[in-house]
Structures are given as structure tokens and as C-alpha cells.
N, C-alpha and C positions, 0 to 999 in steps of 0.2 A: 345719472339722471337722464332719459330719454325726452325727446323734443315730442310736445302734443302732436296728434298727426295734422295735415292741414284739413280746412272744413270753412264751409259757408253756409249760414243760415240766413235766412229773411224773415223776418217779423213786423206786424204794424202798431204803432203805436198814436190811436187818433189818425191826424193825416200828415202822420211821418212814418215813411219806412223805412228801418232801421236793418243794418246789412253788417250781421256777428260774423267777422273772419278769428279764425284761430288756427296758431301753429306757424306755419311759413307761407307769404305769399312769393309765389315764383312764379316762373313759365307752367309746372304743372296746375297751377291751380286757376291758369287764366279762363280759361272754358267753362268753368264753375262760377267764375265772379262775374262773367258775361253776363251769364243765364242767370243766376240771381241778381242782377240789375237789372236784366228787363222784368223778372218778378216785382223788383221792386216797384218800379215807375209803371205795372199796372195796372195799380188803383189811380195812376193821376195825383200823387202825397204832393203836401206843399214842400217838401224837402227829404232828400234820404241823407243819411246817417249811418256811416262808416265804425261800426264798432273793431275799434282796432287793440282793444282792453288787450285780449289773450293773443297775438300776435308775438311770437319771440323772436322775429325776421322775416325782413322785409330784402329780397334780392335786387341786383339793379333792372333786370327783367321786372320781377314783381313791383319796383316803383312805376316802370316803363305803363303796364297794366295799369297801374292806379290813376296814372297820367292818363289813359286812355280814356278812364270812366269820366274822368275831370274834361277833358275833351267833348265828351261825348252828354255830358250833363251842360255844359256851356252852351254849348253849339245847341242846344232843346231848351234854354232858357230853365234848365232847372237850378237847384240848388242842391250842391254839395257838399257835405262837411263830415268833418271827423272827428273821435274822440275817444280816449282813451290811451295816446300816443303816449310812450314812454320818454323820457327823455332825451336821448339821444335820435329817435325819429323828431321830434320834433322839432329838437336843431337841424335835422335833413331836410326835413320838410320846409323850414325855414330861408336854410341856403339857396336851395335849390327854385326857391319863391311858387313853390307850390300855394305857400299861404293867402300871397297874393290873389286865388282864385278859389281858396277853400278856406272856409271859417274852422277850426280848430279848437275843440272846448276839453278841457281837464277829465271830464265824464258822461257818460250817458245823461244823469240825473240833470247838469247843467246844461247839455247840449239840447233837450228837450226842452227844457222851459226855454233857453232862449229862442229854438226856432220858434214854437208857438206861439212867440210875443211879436218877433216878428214877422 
């Protein structure tokens, strides 16, 4: 069985943009997640949205990068969050107190209704 190749998409939903990684995030795919976050943040969204559904690996580079966006979303007063996280990212995510600074939801379907509530 072959690994999907990596890929980023940006989509809006309402006034959340929502940011599909698939495959593997690493050092190749940082230049890609750049440029699709600043797609993202602009329309100005009350929050973006980490779609990490199809994600099969995450490197410690590719965390270092996701830490960047988390950086870089803080430091702008925005909001970040993710969802989709398999289980064991989310134990990483946990450790590593990512959590701390990003909201983490089971699913797309949950992570939207909750940002828009709040």
C-alpha cells in the first residue's frame, strides 16, 4: 500500500477557513502550508481550521512547521484549531502542550459548529 502523496487545500466555510493537509507533513510541504495560510487568513475568517483527517505523518520537522503556523496565528490574534487528529497525534499534540494554544476537535462537522458558537 503506497502513502497518499502530500497536498494542501484551502476552503472557506462561512467565516472559517479551513486548511485540508493530506499525506505527510514535512520540510517538503512547508512552503505549501505557508502560502495556503496566508490564503487562508485572506478573507479576515473568525478562525482557521486544520483539517488533519488524511494526514498519515507528521515529521518532527513537519510538527516544527505546524508550531510555526501556531506562532504565527497567536502573535495575529487569531485562532487556531485542528481536527481530525488520529490518535496518536493527539497524544503528541497533547505532550508536547500544543493543546495548550490550539483547540482540537474529533471532526470537521464538530470543529465548525463549535467555532461558530464561539
Amino acid at each position: 500500500m503506497s502513502a497518499k502523496p502530500s497536498n494542501v487545500r484551502v476552503r472557506h466555510q462561512g467565516s472559517i477557513s479551513i486548511v485540508d493537509l493530506q499525506g505527510e507533513i514535512n520540510a517538503t510541504l512547508e512552503e505549501a502550508l505557508k502560502s495556503a495560510y496566508a490564503e487562508a487568513i485572506a478573507p479576515n475568517p473568525s478562525a482557521i481550521l486544520l483539517n488533519l483527517s488524511d494526514v498519515e505523518y507528521i515529521t518532527s520537522t513537519g510538527m516544527a512547521v505546524l508550531v510555526g503556523l501556531l506562532a504565527q496565528a497567536h502573535q495575529a490574534n487569531r485562532r487556531l484549531a485542528a481536527c481530525g487528529l488520529n490518535e496518536h497525534y493527539r497524544e503528541v499534540f497533547q505532550i508536547t502542550r500544543i493543546t495548550d494554544f490550539m483547540e482540537i476537535f474529533p471532526d470537521e462537522a464538530t470543529a465548525l459548529n463549535q467555532l461558530v458558537r464561539s
